[in-house]
C-alpha positions in Angstrom: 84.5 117.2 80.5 84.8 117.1 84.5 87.1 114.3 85.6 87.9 112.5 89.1 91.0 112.6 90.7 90.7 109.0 89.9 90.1 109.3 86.4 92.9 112.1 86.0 95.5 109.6 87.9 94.3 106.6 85.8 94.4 108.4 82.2 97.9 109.8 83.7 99.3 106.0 84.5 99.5 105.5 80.6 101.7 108.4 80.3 104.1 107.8 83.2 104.8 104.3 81.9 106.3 105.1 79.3 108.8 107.1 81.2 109.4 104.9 84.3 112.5 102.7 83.1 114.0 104.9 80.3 117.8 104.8 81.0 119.2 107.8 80.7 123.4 108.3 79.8 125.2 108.0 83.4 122.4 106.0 84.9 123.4 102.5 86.2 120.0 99.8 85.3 118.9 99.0 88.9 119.5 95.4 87.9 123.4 96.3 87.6 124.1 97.7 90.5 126.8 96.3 93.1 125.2 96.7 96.1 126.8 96.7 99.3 124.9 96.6 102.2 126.0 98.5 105.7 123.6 96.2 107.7 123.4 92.3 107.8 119.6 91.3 107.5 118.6 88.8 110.8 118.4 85.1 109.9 114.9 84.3 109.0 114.2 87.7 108.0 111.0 89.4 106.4 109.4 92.6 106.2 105.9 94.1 105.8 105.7 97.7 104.5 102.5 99.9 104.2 102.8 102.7 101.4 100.1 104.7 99.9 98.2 104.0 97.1 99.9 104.9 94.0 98.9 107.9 92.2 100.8 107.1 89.2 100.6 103.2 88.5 104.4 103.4 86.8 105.2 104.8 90.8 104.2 101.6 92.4 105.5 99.1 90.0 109.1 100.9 90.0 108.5 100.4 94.0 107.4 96.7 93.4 110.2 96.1 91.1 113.0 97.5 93.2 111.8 95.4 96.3 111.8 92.2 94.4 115.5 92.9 93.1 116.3 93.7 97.5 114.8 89.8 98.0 116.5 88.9 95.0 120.0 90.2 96.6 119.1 89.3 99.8 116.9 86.8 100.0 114.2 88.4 102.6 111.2 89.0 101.4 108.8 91.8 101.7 105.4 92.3 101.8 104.5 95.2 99.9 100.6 96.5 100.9 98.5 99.8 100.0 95.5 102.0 101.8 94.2 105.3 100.5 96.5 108.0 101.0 93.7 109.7 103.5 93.8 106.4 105.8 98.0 106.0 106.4 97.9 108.5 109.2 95.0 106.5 110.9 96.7 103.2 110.6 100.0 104.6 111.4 98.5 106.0 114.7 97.0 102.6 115.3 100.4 100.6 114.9 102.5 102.7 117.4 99.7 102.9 119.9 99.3 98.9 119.9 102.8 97.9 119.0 102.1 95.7 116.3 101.2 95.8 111.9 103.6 96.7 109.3 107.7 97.2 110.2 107.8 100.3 107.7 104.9 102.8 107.0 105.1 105.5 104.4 103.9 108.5 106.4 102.4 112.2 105.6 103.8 115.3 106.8 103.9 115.9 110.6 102.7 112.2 111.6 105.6 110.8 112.8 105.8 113.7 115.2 103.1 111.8 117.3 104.7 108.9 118.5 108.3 109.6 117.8 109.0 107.4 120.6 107.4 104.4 119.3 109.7 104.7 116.2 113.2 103.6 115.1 116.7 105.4 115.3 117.3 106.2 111.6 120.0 108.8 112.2 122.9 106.3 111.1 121.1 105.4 107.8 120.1 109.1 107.7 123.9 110.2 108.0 125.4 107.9 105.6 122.7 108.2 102.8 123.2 112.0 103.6 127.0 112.0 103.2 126.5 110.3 99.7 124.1 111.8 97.9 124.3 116.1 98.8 122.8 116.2 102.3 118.8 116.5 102.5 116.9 119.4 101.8 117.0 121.3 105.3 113.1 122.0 105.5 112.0 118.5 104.3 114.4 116.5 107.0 112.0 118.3 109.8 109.6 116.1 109.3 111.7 113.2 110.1 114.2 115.1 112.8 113.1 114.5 116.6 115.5 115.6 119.2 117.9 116.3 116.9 118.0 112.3 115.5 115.7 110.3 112.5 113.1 109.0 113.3 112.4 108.5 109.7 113.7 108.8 106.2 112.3 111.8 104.3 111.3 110.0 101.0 109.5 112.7 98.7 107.9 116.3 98.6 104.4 116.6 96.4 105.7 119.5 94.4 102.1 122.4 93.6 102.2 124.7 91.3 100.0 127.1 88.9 99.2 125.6 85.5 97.8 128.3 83.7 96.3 128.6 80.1 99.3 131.1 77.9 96.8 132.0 75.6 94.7 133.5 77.6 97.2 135.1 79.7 98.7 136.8 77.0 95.1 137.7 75.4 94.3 139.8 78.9 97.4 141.1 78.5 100.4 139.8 79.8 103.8 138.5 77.9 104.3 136.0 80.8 103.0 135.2 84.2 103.6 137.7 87.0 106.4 136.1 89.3 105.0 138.8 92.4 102.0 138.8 94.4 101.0 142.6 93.1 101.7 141.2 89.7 99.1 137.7 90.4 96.1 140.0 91.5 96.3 141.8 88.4 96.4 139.2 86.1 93.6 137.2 87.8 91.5 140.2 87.2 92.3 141.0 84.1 91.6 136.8 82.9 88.5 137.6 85.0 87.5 140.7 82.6 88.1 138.5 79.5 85.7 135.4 81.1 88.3 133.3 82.1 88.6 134.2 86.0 90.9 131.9 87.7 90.3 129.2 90.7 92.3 128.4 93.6 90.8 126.0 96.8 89.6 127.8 99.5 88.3 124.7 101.0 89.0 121.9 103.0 91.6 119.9 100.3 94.3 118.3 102.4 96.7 118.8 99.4 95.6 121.9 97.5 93.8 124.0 100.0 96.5 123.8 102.4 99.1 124.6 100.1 97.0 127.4 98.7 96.3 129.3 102.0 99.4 128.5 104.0 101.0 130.3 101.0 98.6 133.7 101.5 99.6 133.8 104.9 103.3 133.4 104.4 104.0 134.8 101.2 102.7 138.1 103.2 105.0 137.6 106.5 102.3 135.7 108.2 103.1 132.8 110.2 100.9 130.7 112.8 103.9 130.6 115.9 106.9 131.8 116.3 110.3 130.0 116.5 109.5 129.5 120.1 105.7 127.9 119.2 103.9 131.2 120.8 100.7 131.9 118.7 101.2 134.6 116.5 98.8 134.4 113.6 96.7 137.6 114.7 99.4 140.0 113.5 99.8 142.9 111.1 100.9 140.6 108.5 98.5 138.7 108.5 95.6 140.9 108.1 97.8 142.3 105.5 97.9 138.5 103.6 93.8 138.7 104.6 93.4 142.0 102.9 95.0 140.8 100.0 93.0 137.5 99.2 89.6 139.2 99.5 90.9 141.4 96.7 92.0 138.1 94.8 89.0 136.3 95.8 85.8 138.3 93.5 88.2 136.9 90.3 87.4 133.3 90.6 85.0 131.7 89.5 81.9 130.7 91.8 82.1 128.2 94.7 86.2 128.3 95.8 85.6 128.3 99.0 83.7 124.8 98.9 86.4 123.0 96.3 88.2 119.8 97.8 91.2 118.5 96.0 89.4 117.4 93.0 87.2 120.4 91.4 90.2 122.4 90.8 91.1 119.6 88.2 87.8 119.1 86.9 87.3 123.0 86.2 90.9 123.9 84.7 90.7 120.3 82.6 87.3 121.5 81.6 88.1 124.4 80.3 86.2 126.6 82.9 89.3 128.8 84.6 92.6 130.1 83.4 94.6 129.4 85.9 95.0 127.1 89.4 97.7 125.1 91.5 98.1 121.8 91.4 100.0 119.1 91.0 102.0 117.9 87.7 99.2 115.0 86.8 97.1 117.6 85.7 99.5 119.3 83.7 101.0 115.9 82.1 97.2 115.2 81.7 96.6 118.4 79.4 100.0 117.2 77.4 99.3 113.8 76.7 96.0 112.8 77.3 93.8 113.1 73.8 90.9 114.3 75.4 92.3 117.6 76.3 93.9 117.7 72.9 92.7 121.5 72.5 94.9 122.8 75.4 97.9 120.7 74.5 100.6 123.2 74.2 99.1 126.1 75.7 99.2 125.1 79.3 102.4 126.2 81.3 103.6 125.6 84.8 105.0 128.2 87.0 105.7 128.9 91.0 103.5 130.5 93.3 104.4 134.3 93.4 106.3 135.8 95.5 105.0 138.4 98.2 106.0 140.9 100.5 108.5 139.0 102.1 111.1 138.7 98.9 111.2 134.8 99.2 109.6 132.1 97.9 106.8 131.0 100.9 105.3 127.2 99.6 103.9 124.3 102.2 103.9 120.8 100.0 102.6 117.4 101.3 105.8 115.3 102.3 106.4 111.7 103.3 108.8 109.9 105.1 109.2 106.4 106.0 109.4 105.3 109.3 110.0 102.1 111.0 108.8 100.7 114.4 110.6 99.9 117.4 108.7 96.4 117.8 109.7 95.0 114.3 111.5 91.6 114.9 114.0 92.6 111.7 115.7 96.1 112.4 118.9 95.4 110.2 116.4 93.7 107.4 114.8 97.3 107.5 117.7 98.9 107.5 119.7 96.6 104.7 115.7 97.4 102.7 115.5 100.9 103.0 119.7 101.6 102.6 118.7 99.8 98.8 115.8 101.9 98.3 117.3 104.8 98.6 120.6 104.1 96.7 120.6 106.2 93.2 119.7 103.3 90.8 116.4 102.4 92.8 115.5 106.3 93.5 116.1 107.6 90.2 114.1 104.7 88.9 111.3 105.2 91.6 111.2 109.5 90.5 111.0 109.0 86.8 108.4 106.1 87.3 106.3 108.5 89.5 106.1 111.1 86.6 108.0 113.6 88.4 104.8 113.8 90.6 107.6 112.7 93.7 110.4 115.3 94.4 113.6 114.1 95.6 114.8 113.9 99.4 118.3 114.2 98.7 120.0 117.0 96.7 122.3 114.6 94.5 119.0 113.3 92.7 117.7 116.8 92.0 120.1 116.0 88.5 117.6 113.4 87.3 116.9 113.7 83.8 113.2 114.3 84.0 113.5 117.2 85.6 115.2 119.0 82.6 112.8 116.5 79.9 110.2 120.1 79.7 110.1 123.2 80.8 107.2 123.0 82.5 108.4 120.2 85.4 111.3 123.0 86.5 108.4 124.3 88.9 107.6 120.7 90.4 111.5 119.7 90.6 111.9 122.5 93.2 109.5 121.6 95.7 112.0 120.1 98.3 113.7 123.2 98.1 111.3 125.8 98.8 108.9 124.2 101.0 108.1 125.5 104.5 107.2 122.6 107.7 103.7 122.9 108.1 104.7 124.5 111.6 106.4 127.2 110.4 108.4 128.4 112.2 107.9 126.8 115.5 109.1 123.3 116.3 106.9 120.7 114.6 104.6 118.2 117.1 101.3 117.3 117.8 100.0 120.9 118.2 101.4 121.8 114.1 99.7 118.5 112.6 96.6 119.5 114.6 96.7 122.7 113.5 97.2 121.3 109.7 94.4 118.7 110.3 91.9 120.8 111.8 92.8 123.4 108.7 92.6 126.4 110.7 94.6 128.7 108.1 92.5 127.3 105.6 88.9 128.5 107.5 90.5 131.9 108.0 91.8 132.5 104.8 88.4 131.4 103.5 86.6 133.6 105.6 88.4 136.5 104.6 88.0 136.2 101.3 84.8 135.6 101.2 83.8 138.2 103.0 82.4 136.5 106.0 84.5 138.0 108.3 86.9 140.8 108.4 90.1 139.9 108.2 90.5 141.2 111.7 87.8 139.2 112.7 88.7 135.7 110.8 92.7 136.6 112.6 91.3 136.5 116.3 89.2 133.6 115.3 92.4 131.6 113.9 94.4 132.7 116.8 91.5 131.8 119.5 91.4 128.0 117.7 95.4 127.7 117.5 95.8 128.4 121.3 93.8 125.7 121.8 96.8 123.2 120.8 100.0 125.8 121.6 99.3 125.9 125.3 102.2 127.8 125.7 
């Protein structure tokens, strides 16, 4: 039965529940913890925050839960509200542009790279929370590194991968799933041969078509700019990546190159491909929910191959917290998100969020629910392997308008479907691109 990303979130909350304040042996209860503070909230102190909406409703009572125990400590409260995930980077914009709204905004990807100077000095926060917990992953902290100092805290990365259906692999042929790019063509047309062709977004889904076609283009050498931010996306590895996803294309079923974030679920959960990426909901939803009882068991969980280039080539939605020059309450925000991060509230916060948020900081990569199944190993590297979005030029407004204005994804598409050549769809991408590199 087709399903809404709603629907698949809400019949997923049940599930992450249950998991979202299990104490594991060596975890400290949040409530326990001696905290010491580094900064001394202002007198009269409070705080507004803007986060996402949850997509796990465990994620977002762990949040509200760990803020109450910080005014419980502290005695400042904080205002905790939501938008839609698609509407932070529109009120974000707004805030820095007038100077006023919340003090702390959870942010996507690149959007703190717009108005960097309209945001807080976080490198002291950074450093120390660093220094205690393993350093952050390198490629993650980009998103929140300006000039060489924070303008954010890095807070999670949205770990993709392919859920596929064993079964079936194994009936077309295979013992396991290929871990190479010449391996994933050929078991996507032999599932094809046995009626169960496989389905990745070829359209515009922020989450699932970018990570999707970013990862044709890199896992082949490709790359938009260089280190220097000089387009370079019309290049012989590219048309290579190109030449290889029209062969990958004729094995998925009908109407890829029109999917948004949503159909992939509906289709896989429905029984109608084999095999797509996305995140761990839908896999935790083909475990535990009793509608999908047939597939429970036979669905596994695996990263995307590995091409040309010998190294693993992923783009994940991140987000970071930033806070805003014009707050009233700097060391209140500071003092807030110093607790948030400590390992009681951030281990409670990643098992509450289903493993659907993977960790900023290396030390929390040893949190239990990573090792709980198999099948979350995949998710539990995603801060590790990810590329920035700008790979592997400097990241600004010219990457995030690249991102937002999904030019990999239309050339990709048009590739593979045979609308243009991939020469053709290259000069095309490259034309757009040097519309926003002036360089």
């Amino acid at each position: 039965m087709p399903i809404s990303r709603r629907d698949l979130l809400l019949a997923s909350a049940g599930m992450a529940a249950t998991s979202g304040f299990t104490t594991f042996p060596g975890f400290t209860p949040a409530h326990a913890q001696d905290v010491t503070l580094r900064y001394k909230p202002e007198p009269g102190a409070s705080l507004r925050i803007l986060r996402w909406s949850s997509f796990v409703k465990a994620d977002e009572e762990t949040w509200l839960a760990n803020t109450k125990k910080f005014s419980d400590l502290t005695g400042v409260p904080v205002r905790v509200d939501k938008e839609s995930w698609e509407d932070i980077g529109p009120k974000a914009a707004v805030a820095a542009s007038v100077g006023s709204g919340p003090d702390m905004i959870m942010v996507w990807l690149d959007n703190a790279q717009l108005y960097a100077d309209k945001l807080l000095d976080m490198t002291d926060l950074a450093d120390y929370l660093s220094g205690k917990y393993g350093g952050w992953y390198p490629n993650l902290a980009l998103y929140s590194l300006k000039d060489k100092k924070f303008i954010g805290l890095p807070l999670a990365t949205i770990g993709n991968a392919i859920c596929y259906r064993d079964s079936w692999v194994k009936q077309a042929g295979f013992s396991a799933f290929p871990k190479d790019t010449a391996g994933f063509l050929e078991v996507c047309k032999a599932l094809k041969g046995i009626g169960h062709p496989a389905g990745f977004t070829l359209g515009h889904g922020v989450g699932d078509g970018n990570n999707f076609c970013y990862w044709v283009l890199w896992s082949h050498g490709g790359k938009v700019v260089d280190d220097a931010g000089k387009v370079v996306i019309n290049s012989p590895e590219t048309i290579a990546a190109l030449r290889y996803v029209r062969q990958l294309y004729p094995t998925f079923i009908p109407g890829t190159e029109t999917w948004l974030d949503v159909n992939n679920n509906r289709a896989f959960l429905a029984g109608e491909i084999s095999a797509t990426a996305n995140g761990i909901l839908m896999y935790l939803a083909s475990k535990n929910d009793s509608q999908y009882a047939s597939m429970k068991g036979d669905v596994k969980a695996v990263n995307m191959p590995v091409g040309p280039t010998g190294v693993p080539a992923e783009m994940f939605a991140t987000s970071s917290i930033v806070g805003f020059k014009y707050t009233k309450y700097p060391n209140a925000l500071k003092a807030y998100l110093q607790f948030m991060f400590e390992a009681p509230q951030m281990n409670a916060w990643i098992e509450g969020s289903a493993g659907s948020y993977c960790q900023p900081l290396k030390a929390f990569a040893a949190n239990p629910i990573w090792t709980s199944d198999p099948n979350m190993i995949p998710f539990s590297r995603a801060s590790e392997i990810l590329r920035p979005s700008g790979y592997s030029g400097p990241l600004g407004e010219a990457s995030a308008t690249v991102l937002a204005d999904y030019i990999v994804v239309d050339m990709v598409a048009e590739a593979a479907t045979g609308k243009a050549t991939p020469e053709e769809a290259a000069k095309r991408a490259e034309e757009r691109a040097k519309r926003y590199y002036r360089s």
